[in-house]
N, C-alpha and C positions, 0 to 999 in steps of 0.2 A: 839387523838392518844396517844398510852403508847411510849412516846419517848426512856423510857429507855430497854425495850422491843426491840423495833425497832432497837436501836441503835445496840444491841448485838447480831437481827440476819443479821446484815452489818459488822460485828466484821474481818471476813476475808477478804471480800474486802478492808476495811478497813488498815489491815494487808499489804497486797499486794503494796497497797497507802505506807503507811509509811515505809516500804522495800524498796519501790521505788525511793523515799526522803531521804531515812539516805542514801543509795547507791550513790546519784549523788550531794552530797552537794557543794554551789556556795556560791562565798563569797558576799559583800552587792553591788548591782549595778552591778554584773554580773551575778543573777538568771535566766539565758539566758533558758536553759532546764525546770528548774524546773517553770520557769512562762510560757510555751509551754505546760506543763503538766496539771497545774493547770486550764490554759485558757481550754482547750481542753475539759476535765472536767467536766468544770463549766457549757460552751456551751453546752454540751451533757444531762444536764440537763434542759437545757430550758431559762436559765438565759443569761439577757443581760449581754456582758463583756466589758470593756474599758481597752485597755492598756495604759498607762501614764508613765511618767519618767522612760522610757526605759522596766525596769524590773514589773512596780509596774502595780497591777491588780487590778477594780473596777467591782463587781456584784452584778447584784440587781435580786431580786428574788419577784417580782413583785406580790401581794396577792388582795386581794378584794380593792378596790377602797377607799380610806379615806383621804388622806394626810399625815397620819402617815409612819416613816420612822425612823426605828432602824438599828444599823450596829454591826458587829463583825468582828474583827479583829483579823489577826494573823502572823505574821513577818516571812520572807523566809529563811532569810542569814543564813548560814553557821560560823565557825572559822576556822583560821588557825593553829591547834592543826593536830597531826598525831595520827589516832585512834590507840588505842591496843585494845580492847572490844572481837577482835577472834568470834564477830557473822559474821553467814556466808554470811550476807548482806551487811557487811561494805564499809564503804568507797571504791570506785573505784579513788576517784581523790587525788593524793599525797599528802600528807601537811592539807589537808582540813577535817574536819568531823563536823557532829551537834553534837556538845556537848553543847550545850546549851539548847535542846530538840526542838528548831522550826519545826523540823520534826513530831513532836506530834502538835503542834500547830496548822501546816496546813493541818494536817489531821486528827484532829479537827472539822476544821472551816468546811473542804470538806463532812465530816460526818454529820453536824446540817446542810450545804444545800443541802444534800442526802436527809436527813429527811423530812427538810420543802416542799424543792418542790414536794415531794410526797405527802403533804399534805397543798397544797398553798390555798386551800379553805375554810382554817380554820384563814388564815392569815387575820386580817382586817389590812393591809396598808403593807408597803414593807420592804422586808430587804435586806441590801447594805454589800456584805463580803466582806473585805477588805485585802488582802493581799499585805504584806509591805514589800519593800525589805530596805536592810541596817540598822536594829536597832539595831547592835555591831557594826558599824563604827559612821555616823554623822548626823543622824539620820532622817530617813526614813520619820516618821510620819508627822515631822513638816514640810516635800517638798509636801508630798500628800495634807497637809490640805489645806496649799495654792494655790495646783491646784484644790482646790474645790471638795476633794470627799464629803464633812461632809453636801453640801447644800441640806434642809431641814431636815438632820436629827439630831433627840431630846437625843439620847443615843447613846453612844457605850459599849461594855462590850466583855472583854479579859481574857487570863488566861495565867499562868508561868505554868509548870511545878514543883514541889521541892520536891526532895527527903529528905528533913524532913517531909514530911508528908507521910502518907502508902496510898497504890493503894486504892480507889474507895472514898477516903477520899476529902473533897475539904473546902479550908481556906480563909475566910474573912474578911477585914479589913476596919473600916469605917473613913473615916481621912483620915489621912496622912498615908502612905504605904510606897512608894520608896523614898528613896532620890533624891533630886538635887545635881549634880555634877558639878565641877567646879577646875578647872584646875588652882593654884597660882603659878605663877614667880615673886620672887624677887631680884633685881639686883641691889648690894649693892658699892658703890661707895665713895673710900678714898684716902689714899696719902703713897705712899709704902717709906720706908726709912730701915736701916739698923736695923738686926734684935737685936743689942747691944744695939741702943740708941731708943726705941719705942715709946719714948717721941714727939719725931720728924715726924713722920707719924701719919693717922689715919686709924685705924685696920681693915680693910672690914672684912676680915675673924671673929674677935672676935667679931662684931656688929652682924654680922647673924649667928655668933652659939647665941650670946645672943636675936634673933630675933626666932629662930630657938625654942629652949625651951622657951621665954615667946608665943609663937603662938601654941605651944601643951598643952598648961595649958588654950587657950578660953574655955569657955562653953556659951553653945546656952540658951536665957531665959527661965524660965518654965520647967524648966531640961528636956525640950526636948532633946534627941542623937545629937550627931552631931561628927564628925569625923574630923581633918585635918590634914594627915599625910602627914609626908614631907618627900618625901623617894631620895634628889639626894642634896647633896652642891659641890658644885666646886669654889676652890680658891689656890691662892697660885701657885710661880712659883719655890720657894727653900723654906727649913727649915730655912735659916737666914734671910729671907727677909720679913717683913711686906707686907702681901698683900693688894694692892689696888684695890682691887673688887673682888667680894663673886657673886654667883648665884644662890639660891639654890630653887627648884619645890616640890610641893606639890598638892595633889588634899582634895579639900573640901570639904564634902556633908554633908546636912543639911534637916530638913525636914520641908517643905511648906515653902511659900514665905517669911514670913514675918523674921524666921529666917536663910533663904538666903542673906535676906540684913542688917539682923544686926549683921552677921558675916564678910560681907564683908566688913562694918564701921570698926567693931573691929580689922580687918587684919591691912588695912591700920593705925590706930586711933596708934596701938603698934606699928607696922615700924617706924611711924613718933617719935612715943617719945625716939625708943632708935637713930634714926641718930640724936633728940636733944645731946642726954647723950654722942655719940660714935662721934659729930662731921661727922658723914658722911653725904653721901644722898643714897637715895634710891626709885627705879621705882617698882610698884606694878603691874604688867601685871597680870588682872584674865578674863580668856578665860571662859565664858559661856557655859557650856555643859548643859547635859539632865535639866529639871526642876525638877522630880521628879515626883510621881504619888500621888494625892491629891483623893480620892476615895469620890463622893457625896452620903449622904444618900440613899436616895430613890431609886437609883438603887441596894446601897451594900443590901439594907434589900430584893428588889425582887428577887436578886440574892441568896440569906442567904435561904430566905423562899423557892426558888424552888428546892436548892439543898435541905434542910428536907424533902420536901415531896417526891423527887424523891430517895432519898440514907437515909435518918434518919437522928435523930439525930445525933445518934453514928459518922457520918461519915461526920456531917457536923460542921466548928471547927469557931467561930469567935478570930483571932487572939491578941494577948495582945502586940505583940511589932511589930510595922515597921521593916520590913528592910534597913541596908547604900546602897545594890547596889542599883542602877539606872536601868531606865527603860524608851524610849519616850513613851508609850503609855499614859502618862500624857501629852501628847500635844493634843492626842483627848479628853480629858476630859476637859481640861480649852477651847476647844474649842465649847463643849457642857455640856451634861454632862453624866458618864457611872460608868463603877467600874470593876476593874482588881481583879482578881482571884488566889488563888493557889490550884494546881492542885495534887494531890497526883500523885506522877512520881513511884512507884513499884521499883527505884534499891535507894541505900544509897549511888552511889558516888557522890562526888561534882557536882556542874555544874561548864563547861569548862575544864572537866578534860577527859582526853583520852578514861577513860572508863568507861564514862558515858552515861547509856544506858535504859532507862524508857519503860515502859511496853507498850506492845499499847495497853493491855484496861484502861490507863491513855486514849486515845485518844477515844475510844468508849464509855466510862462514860462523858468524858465531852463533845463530841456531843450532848447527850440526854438533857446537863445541859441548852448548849447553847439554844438547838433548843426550849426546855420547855420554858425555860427564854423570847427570843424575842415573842414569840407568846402569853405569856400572857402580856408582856408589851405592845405589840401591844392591846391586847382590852382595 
């Protein structure tokens, strides 16, 4: 099958689908409609479905008999952002819109099982779509995997949307991709005394501004990126009074594991030597968020080669720098292995921003990419 062919004369229905999606967006664990939609859908084409963790949807698309078993994935949830965008599909539910593009994502993923089940007999072994709810609150991927949708399968492979990149265009990253994210609390603890004789007290507040500037001057080994920006301190009850405890949050992201833990050393290793210097003490609460997305070879290269042969070179880009956001779709990859995507999104506004609004043949070009993709990794 010419999948890309295919895919574009599905392009309206297609349309109709992601209409339907950007219209009735739900936020993560309450994709009540939009996983009614998809189920519906999915069944209509032939595909067994499991609903799981309330909102989250497992289908398999069951091909010639082998054992082999590849999956694609694609995240449901919504923000709570209030569109301004003026397309006449917008947002119906107040407060909410996809401005993230998941609306392209899962009708996407609906367009490469349009494709494949029309052509299930080219499939040697199966493929499992996955649609994920809550991958901007606490993340979706890592509840599904241990309700077992990934048993028996060898790959998954995903895509973002990004308007850096232009419509039919699609970007590749072998490595490290997304950051891991992580959430730091510091809470800095001294002896408040009058603010004349400072002698007398030990300063929270001046320990964690001077915690505060040596923690923005780390750097990650191997000049890997790494980010830790501290955007909140709170201390202090007057201007004359020495405060006796400081608070101040930051989030940290880092890329791949190994400098996620040698940043987390270096947090702690600096608090600890300025409460020597400052006399104080201080607790280091760091909250574990996303892992990041760690992209294995062998699928980024099947992935790389099917988008050339399917769009060109012109149009197909392997990337030179990670990005700091995050992403859970690295929970299915450390749990097998696959490779996440970027997608040429067709408009230039941010992602997350009110009027952010991607083309949908972003969504018609990368059904073709998916659908090419699993079925030669299938043989």
């Amino acid at each position: 099958m010419d999948y890309l062919e295919s895919a574009k004369r599905i392009e309206s229905d297609l349309d109709a689908i992601r209409q339907d999606l950007h219209r009735h967006p739900e936020l993560g664990n309450s994709e009540n409609r939009t996983s009614d939609k998809i189920e519906s859908m999915l069944k209509g084409m032939g595909l067994n479905v499991k609903r799981i963790l309330g909102t989250a949807l497992v289908a398999t698309l069951h091909g010639r008999p082998s054992g082999r078993k590849v999956a694609l994935r694609a995240d449901m949830d919504a923000l709570p952002v209030t569109e301004t965008t003026g397309c006449p599909y917008s947002s119906v539910n107040q407060g909410l819109m996809h401005a993230c593009g998941h609306d392209i994502h899962m009708t996407a993923a609906l367009g490469a099982a349009m494709l494949l089940s029309g052509n299930r007999d080219a499939l040697n072994g199966d493929v499992v779509f996955l649609f994920q709810p809550d991958e901007e609150g606490n993340g979706g991927a890592q509840r599904m995997i241990e309700a077992g949708v990934l048993e028996g399968v060898s790959a998954v492979f995903g895509g973002h949307v990004a308007p850096d990149l232009p419509l039919g265009t699609f970007g590749f990253r072998y490595g490290k991709f997304y950051a891991a994210s992580d959430v730091i609390t510091v809470t800095v603890h001294g002896k408040s005394c009058h603010g004349a004789t400072p002698e007398k007290g030990r300063n929270a507040l001046l320990a964690a501004a001077e915690m505060v500037t040596a923690l923005s001057r780390l750097h990650a080994p191997n000049n890997d990126r790494c980010v830790f920006s501290i955007g909140q301190l709170i201390s202090g009850t007057a201007g004359n009074i020495i405060a006796d405890k400081a608070v101040f949050t930051g989030m940290l992201r880092t890329l791949g594991p190994e400098n996620r833990d040698f940043m987390k050393k270096a947090i702690r290793d600096t608090v600890a030597a300025i409460d020597a210097r400052f006399g104080v003490s201080s607790e280091v609460d760091i909250h574990d968020s996303y892992g990041g997305v760690v992209n294995t070879d062998a699928e980024t290269r099947l992935f790389e080669q099917t988008s050339r042969k399917l769009f060109g070179d012109d149009c197909t880009r392997v990337l030179d720098e990670p990005t700091m956001t995050t992403e859970d779709f690295g929970y299915f990859i450390d749990a097998c292995s696959g490779s996440f995507c970027h997608i040429g999104a067709g408009c230039t506004e941010p992602l997350h921003s009110s009027c952010f609004l991607p083309d949908v043949k972003a969504a018609v070009y990368a059904a073709a990419l998916y659908a090419q993709t699993v079925e030669t990794y299938l043989k």
